[in-house]
Backbone bond lengths (Angstrom), bond angles and torsions (degrees), N, CA, C in turn:
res aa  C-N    CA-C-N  psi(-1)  N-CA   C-N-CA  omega(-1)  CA-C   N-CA-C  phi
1 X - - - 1.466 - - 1.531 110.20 -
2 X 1.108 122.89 147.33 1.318 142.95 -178.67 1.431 134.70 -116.81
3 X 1.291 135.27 109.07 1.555 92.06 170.41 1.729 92.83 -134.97
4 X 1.224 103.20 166.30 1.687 128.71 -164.10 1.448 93.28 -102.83
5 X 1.670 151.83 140.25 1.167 149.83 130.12 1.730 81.03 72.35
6 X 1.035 139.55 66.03 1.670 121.95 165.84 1.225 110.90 48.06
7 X 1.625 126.42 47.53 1.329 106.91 -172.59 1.795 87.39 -150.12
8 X 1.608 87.10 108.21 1.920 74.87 -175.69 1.500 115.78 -62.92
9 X 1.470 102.31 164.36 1.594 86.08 -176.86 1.836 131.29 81.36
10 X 1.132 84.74 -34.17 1.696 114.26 -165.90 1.853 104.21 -42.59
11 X 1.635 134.05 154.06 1.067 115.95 -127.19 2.068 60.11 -133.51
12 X 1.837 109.05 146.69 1.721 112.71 165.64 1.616 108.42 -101.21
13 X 1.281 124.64 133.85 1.502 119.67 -178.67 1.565 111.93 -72.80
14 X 1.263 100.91 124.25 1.231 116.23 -168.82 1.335 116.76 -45.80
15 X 1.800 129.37 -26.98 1.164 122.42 138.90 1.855 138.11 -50.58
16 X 1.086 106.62 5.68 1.267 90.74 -163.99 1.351 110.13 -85.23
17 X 1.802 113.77 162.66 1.366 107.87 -162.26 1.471 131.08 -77.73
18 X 1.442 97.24 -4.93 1.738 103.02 -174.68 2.095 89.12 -85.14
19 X 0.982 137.47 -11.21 1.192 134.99 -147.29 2.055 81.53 -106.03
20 X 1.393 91.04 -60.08 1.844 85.61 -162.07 1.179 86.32 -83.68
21 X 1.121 169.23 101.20 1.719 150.52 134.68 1.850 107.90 162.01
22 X 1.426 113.53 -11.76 1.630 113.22 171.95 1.700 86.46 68.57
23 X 1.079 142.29 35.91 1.044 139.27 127.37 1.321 162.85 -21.69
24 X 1.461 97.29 35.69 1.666 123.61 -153.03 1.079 103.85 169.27
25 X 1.656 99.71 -165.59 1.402 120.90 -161.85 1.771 116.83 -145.33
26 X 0.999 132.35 165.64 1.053 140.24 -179.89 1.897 121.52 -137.48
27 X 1.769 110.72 154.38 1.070 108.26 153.41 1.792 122.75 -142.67
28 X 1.289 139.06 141.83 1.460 126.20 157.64 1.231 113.71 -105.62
29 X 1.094 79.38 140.29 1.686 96.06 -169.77 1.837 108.48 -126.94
30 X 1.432 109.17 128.42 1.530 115.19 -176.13 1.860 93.80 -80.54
31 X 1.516 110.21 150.75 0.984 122.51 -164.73 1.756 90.27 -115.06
32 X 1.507 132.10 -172.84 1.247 160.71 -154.13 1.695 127.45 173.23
33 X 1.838 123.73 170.10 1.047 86.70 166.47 1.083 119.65 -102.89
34 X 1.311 131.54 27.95 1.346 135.22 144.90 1.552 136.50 -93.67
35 X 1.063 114.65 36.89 1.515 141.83 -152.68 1.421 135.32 93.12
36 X 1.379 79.98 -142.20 1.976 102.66 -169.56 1.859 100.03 -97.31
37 X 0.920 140.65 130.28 1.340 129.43 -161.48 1.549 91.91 -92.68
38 X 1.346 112.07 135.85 2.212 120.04 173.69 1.404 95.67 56.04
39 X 1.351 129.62 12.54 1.640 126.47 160.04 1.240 99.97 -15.20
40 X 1.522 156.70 -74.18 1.264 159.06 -122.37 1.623 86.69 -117.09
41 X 1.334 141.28 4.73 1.678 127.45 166.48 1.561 112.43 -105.61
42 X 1.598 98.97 -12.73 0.961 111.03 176.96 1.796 119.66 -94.28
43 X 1.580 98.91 -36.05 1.565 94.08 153.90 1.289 141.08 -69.45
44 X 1.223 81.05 -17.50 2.155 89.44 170.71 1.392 103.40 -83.15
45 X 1.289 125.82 -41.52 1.389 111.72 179.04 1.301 124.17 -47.71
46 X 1.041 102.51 -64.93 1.810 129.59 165.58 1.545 110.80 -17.31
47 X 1.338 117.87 -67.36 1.295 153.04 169.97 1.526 103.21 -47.01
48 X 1.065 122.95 -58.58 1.283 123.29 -162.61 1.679 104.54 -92.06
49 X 1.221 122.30 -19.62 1.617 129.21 151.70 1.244 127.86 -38.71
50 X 1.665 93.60 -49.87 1.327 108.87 -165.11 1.435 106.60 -77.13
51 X 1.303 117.94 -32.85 1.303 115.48 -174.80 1.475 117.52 -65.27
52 X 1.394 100.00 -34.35 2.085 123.98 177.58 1.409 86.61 -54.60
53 X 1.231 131.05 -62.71 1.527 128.67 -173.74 1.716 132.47 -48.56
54 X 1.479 81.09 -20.04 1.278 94.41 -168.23 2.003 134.23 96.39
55 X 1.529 104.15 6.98 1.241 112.16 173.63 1.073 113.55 -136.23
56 X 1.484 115.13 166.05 1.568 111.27 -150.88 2.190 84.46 -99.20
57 X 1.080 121.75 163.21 1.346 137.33 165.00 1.424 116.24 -178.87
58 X 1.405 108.65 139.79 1.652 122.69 -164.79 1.884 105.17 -136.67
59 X 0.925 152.90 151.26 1.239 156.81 138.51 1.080 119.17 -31.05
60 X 1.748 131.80 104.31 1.582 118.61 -163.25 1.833 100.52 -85.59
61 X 0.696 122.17 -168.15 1.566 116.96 178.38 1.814 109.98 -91.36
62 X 1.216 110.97 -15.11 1.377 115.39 -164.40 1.413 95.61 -98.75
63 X 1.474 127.90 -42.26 1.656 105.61 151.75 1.254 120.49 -78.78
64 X 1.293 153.32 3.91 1.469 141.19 129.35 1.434 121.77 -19.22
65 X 1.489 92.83 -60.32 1.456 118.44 -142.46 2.309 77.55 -85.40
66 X 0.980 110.71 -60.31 1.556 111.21 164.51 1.812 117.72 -12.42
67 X 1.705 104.76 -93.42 1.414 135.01 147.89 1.765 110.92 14.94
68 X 1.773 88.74 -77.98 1.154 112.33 167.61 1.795 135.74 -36.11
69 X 1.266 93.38 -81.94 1.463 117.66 170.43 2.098 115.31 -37.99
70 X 2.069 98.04 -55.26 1.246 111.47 153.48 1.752 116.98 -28.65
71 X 1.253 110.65 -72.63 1.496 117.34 -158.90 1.831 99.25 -63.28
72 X 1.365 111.77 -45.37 1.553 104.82 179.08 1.703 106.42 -47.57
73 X 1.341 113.27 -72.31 1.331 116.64 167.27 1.255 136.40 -12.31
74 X 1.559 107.49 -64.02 1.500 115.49 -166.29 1.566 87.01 -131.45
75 X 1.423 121.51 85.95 1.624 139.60 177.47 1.580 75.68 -78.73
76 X 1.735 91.21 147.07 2.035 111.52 155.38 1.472 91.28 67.97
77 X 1.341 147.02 33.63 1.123 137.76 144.72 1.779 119.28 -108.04
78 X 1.272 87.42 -167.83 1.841 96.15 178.18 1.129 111.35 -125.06
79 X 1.655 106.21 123.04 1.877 98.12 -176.92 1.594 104.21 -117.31
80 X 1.012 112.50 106.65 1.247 129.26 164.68 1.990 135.16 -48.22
81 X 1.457 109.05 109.31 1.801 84.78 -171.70 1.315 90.27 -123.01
82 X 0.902 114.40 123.00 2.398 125.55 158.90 1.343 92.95 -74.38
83 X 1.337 116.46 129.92 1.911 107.96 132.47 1.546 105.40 -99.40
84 X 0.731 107.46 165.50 1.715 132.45 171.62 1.476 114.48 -137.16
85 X 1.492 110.48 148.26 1.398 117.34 -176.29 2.068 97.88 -73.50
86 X 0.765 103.86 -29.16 1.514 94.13 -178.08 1.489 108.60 97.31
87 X 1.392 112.62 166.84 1.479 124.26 176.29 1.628 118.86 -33.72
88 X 1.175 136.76 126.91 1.218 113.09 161.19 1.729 104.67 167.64
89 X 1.657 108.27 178.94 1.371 106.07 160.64 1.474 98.60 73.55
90 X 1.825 93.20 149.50 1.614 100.96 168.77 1.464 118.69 -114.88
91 X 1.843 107.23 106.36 0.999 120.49 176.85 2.017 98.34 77.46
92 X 0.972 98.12 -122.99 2.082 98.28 -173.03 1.137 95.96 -67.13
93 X 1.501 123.82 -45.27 1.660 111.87 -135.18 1.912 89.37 -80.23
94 X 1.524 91.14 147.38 1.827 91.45 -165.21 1.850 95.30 -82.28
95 X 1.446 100.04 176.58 1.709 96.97 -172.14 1.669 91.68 -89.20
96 X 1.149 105.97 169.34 1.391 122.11 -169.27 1.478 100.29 -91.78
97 X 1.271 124.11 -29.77 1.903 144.50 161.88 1.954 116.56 -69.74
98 X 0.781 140.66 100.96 1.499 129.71 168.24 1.659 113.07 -88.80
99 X 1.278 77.06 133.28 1.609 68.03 168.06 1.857 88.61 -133.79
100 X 0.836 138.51 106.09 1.850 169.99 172.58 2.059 106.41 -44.55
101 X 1.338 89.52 119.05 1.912 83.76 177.87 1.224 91.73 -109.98
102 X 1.121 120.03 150.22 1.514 137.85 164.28 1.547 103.84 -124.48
103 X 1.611 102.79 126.07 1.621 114.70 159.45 1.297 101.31 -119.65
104 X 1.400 107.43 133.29 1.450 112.68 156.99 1.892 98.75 -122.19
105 X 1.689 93.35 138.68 1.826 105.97 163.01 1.772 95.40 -141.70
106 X 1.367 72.21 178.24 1.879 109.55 -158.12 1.269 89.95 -92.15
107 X 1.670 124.76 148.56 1.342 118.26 125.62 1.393 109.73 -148.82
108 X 1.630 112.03 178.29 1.621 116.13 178.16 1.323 122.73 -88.13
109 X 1.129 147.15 120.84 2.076 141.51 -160.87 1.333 72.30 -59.72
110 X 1.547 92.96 143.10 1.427 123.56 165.40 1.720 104.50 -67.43
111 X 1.745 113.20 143.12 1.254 87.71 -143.10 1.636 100.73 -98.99
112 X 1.839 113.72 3.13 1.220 121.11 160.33 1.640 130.53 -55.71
113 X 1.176 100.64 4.67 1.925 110.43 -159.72 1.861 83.82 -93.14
114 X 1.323 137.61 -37.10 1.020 136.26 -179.30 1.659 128.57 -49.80
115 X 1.300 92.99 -45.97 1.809 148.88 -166.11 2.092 84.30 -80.25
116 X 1.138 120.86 -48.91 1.048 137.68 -173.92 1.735 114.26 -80.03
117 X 0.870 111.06 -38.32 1.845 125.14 163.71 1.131 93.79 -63.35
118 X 0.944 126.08 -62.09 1.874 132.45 -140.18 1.249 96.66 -75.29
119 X 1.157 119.79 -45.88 1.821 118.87 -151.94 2.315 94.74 -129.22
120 X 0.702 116.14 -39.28 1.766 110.53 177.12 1.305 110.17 108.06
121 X 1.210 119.83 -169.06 1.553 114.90 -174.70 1.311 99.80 -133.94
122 X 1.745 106.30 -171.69 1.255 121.74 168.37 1.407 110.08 -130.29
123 X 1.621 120.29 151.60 1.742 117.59 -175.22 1.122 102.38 -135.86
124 X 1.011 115.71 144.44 1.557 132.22 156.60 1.892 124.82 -130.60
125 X 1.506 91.73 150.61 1.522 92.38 -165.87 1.319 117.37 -59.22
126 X 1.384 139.64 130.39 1.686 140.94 167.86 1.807 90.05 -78.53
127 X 1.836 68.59 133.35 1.503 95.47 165.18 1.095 121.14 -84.32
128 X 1.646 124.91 16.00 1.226 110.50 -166.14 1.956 78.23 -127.09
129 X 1.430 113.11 144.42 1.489 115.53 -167.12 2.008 96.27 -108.18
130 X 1.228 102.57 177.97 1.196 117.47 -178.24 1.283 94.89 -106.84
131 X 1.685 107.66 131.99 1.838 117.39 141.75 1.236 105.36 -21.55
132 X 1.673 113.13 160.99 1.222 120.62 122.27 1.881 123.34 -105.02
133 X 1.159 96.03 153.25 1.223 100.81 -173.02 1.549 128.89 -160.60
134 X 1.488 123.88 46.03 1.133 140.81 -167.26 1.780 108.01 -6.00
135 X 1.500 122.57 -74.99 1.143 138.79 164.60 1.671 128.13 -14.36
136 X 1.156 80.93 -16.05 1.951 84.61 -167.69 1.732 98.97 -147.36
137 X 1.226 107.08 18.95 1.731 110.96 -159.50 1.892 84.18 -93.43
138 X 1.352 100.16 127.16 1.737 99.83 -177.26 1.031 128.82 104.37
139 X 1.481 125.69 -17.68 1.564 156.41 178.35 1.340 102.19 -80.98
140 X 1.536 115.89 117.85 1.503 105.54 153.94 1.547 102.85 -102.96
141 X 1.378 106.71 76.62 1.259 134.03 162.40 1.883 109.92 -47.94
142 X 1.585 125.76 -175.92 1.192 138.86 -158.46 1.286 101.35 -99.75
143 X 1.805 117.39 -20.42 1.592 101.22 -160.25 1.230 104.21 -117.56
144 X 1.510 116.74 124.69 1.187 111.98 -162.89 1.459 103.60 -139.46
145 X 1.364 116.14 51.67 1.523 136.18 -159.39 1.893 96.41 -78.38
146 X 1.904 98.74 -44.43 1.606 103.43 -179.94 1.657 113.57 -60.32
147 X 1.277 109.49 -12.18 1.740 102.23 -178.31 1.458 99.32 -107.38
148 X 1.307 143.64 -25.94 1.075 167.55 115.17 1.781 83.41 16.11
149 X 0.979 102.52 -92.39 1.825 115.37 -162.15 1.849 103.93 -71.82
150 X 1.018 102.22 -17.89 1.769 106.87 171.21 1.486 110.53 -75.13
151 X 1.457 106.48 -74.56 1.616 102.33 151.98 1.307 137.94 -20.86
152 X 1.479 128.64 -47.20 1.303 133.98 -162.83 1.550 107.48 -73.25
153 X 1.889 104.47 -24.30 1.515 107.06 -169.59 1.373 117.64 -80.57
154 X 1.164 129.51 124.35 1.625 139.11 -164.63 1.299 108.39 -60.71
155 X 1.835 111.34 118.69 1.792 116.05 172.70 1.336 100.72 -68.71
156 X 1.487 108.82 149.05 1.203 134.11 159.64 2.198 99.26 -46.14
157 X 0.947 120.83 164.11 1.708 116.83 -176.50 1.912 98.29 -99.43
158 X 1.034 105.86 7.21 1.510 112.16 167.00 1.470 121.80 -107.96
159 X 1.310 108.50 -12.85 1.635 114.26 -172.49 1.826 96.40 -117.21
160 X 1.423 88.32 159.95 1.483 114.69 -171.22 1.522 141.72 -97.90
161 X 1.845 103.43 -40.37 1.367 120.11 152.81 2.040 85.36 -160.73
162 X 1.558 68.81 -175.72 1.689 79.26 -173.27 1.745 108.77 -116.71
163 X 1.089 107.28 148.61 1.418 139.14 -178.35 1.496 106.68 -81.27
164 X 1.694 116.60 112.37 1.432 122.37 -171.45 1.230 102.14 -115.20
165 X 1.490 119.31 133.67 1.394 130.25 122.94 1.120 142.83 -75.20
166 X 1.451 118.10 176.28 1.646 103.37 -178.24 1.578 85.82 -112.14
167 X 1.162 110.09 -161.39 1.528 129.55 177.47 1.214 134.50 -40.15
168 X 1.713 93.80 -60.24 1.401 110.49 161.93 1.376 130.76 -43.48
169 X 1.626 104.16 -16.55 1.914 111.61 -166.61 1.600 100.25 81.66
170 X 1.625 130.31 15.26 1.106 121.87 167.69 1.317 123.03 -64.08
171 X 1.180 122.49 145.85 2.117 109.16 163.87 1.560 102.78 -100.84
172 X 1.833 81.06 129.65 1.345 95.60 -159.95 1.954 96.56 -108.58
173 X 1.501 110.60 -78.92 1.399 101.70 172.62 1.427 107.51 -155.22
174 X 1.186 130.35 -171.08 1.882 120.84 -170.53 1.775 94.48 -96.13
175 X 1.251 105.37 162.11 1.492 107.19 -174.52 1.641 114.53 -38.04
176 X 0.998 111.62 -35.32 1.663 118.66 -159.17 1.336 101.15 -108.11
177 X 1.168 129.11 -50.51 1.931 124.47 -161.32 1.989 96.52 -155.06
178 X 1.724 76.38 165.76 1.824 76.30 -157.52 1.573 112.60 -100.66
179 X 1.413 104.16 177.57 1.402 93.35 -154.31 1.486 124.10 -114.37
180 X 1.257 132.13 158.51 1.491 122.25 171.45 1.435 124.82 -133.50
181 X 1.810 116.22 150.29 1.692 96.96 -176.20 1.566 81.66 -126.28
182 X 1.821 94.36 161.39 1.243 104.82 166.53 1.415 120.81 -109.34
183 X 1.018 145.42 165.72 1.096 145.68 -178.89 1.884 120.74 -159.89
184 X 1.643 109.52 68.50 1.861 122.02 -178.84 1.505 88.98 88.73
185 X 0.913 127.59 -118.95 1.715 136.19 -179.56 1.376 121.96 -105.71
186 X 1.337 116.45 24.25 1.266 125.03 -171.50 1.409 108.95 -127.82
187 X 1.520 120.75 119.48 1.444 128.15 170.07 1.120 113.23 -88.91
188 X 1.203 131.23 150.53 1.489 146.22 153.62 1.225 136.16 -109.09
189 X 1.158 146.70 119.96 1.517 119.91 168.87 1.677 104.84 -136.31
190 X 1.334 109.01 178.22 2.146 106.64 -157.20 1.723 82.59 -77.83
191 X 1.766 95.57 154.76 1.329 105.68 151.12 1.567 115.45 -73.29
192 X 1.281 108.69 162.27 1.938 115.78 -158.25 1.872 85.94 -128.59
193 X 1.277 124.80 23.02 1.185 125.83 -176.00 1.575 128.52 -74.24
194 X 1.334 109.16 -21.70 1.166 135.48 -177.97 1.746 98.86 -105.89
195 X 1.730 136.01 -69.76 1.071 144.71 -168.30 1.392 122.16 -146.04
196 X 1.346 121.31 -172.88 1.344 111.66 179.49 1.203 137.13 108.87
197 X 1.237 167.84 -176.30 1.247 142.64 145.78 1.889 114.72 -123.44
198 X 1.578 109.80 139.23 1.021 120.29 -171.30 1.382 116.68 -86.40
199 X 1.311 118.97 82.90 1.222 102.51 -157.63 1.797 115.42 -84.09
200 X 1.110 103.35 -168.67 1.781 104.78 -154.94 2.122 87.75 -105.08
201 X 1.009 126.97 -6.44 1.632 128.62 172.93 1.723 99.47 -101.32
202 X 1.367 126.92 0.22 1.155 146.04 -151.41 1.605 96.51 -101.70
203 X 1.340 112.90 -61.79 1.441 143.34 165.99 1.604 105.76 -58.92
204 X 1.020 107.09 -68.82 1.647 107.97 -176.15 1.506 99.26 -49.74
205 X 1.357 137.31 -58.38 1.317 119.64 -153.85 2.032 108.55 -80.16
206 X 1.699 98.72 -12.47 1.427 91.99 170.54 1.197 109.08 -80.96
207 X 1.218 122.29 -23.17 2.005 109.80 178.17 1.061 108.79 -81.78
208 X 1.499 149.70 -40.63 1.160 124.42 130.26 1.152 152.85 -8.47
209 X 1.590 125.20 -56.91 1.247 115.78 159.18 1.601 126.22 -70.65
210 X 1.403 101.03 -16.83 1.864 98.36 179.04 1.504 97.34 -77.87
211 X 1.246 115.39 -26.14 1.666 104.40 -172.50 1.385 115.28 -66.69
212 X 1.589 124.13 -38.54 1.112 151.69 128.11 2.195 122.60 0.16
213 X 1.242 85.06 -41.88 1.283 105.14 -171.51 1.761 116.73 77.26
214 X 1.435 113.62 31.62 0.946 112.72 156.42 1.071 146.57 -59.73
215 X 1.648 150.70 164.41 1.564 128.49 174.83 1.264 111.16 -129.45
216 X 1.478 98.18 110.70 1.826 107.34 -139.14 2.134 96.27 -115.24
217 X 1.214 115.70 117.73 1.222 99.90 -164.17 1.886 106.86 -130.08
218 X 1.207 115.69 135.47 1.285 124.68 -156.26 1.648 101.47 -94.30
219 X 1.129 150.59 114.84 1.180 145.66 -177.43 1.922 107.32 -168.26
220 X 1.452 84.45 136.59 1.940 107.38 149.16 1.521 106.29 -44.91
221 X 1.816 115.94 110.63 1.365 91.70 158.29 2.459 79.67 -143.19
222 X 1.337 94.99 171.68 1.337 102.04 170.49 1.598 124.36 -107.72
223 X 1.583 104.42 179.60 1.584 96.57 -157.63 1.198 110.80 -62.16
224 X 1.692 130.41 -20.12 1.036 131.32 -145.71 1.798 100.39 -87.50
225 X 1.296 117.95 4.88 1.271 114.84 178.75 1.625 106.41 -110.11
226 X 1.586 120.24 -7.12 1.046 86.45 -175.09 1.659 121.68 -82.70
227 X 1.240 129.94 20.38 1.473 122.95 147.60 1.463 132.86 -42.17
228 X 1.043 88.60 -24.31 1.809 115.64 178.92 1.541 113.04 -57.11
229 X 1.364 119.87 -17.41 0.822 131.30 -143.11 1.543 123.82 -116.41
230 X 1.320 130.57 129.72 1.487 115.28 -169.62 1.515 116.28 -91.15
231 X 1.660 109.94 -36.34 1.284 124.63 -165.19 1.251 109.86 -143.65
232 X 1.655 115.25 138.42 1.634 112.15 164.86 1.571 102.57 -132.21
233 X 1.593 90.94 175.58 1.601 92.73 169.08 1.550 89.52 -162.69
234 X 1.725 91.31 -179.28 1.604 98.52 178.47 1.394 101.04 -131.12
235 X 1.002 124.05 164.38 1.497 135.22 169.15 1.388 117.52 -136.30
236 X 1.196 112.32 132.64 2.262 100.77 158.84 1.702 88.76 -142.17
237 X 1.206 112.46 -159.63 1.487 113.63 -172.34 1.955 126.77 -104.04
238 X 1.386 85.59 -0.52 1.626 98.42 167.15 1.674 112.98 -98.66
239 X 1.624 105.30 -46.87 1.375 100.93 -162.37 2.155 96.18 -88.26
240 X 1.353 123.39 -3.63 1.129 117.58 -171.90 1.332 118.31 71.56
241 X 1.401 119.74 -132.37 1.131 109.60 170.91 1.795 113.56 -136.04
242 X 1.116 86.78 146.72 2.271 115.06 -163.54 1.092 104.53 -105.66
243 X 1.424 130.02 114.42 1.641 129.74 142.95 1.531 116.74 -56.93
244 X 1.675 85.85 127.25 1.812 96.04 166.90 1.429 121.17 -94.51
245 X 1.415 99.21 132.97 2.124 100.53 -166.71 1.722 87.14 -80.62
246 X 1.231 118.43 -53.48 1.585 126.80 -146.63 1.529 115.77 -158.41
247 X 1.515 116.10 121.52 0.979 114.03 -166.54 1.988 78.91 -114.66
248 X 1.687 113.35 158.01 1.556 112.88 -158.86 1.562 113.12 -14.96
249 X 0.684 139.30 -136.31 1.882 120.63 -157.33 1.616 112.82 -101.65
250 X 1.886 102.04 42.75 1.364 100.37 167.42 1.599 95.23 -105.00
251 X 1.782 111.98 150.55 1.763 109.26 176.40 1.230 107.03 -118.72
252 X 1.088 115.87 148.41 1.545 128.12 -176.38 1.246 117.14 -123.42
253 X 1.390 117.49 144.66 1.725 119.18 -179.73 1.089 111.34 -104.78
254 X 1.721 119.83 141.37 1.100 139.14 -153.78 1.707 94.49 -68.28
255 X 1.209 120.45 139.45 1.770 144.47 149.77 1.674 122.83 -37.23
256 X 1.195 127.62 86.29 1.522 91.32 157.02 1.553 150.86 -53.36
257 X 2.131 83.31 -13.40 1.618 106.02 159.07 1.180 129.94 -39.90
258 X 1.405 113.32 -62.83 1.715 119.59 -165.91 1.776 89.57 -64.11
259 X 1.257 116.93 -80.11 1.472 97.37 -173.96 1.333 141.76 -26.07
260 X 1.494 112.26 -41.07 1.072 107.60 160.22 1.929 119.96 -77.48
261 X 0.633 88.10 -23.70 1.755 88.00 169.29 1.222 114.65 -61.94
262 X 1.711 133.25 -37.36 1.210 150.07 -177.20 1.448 98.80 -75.14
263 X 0.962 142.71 -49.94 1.580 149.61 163.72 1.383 108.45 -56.90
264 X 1.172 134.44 -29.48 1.421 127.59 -164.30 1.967 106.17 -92.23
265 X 1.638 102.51 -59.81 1.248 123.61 172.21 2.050 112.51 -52.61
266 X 1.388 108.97 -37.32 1.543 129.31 -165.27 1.538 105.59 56.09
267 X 1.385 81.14 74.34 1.712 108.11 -176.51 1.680 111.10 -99.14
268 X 1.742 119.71 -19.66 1.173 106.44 -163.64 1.457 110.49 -79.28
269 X 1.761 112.65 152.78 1.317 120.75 162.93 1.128 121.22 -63.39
């Protein structure tokens, strides 16, 4: 189900700017029966996107109050919200007026993400690299043409998603959600300074581990270090967080971290 402006069903004008130009931003968000899970990390994100973009957008109360109602309804799904800058402007240059589309739709967690908690994955490197692009680095912005062409490339029937760099040969995050290694009591995960997306389960699991007293450190490093490494995982905000067995024929041992992170956050499927 869908709806456009609160309007189920509701129809987007084929001009509009998230449609011709990826003009916006997006979030999914796993639902419960007590809501939208980091609902409010996810509105700040949103919010604070929009501003990177250059337009102002806030949460009106009547999609709050929407959001809401959704997640009671359809508990253990994924509710999806786009903003878009809306109609306007000539050609790129954005209009100096917004007028803001909001879609929100429904969907069901894919039901392998469970299957994926339970047991971990496998990664391998995409051959296809990430831009850099300071400006938009952190945005789960509209254009997503680079995962688009990451996606399209055929997994091995042993691997799970693929493991991206950007240009540099940096490790940046796995096609879908971003990533972390451990190493004795020390976490790591890539800086998102250049590209990438920052996701909002990304944040949650670092305040967590600092609360933890972990020593959790954000940095540029390349593939050639991750041997270094004892443990990874991935996180985004539907699938929670995933142990990585093996990224191309390096193996990794499972975390007592992520589990407990999955217990702490109430992340499990």
């Amino acid at each position: 189900m869908i709806w456009v402006n609160g309007v189920l069903q509701g129809s987007i004008d084929p001009s509009d700017r998230g449609l011709t130009y990826g003009d916006g931003l997006f979030a999914t968000m796993r639902t419960s029966h007590d809501g939208i899970l980091f609902l409010n990390a996810h509105q700040s994100r949103l919010t604070d996107g929009a501003a990177r973009l250059g337009f102002e957008w806030r949460m009106g109360s009547a999609l709050y109050q929407q959001l809401e109602d959704l997640a009671r309804q359809y508990p253990h799904h994924c509710i999806k919200l786009l903003v878009s800058r809306g109609v306007g402007g000539r050609g790129y240059t954005p209009p100096q007026a917004v007028n803001v589309t909001e879609v929100v739709s429904v969907h069901p967690i894919p039901s392998h993400y469970a299957h994926w908690q339970k047991n971990g994955i496998n990664l391998k490197t995409s051959p296809v690299r990430l831009g850099i692009q300071p400006l938009l680095a952190g945005i789960k912005h509209l254009n997503r043409l680079e995962q688009v062409l990451i996606k399209a490339q055929l997994l091995p029937s042993n691997v799970d998603d693929w493991l991206v760099l950007d240009t540099e040969a940096k490790v940046i995050e796995s096609s879908m959600a971003n990533i972390f290694f451990i190493k004795d009591n020390e976490v790591i995960t890539p800086s998102l300074a250049q590209c990438g997306v920052s996701g909002v389960m990304r944040e949650q699991v670092i305040n967590a581990l600092l609360e933890q007293q972990f020593n959790i450190q954000c940095l540029p490093f390349g593939a050639e270090r991750l041997g270094e490494f004892d443990s990874a995982f991935i996180t985004n905000s539907v699938l929670g967080v995933v142990d990585v067995l093996a990224i191309d024929s390096l193996k990794f041992t499972r975390s007592p971290i992520t589990a407990n992170l999955r217990q702490t956050l109430s992340l499990t499927l």
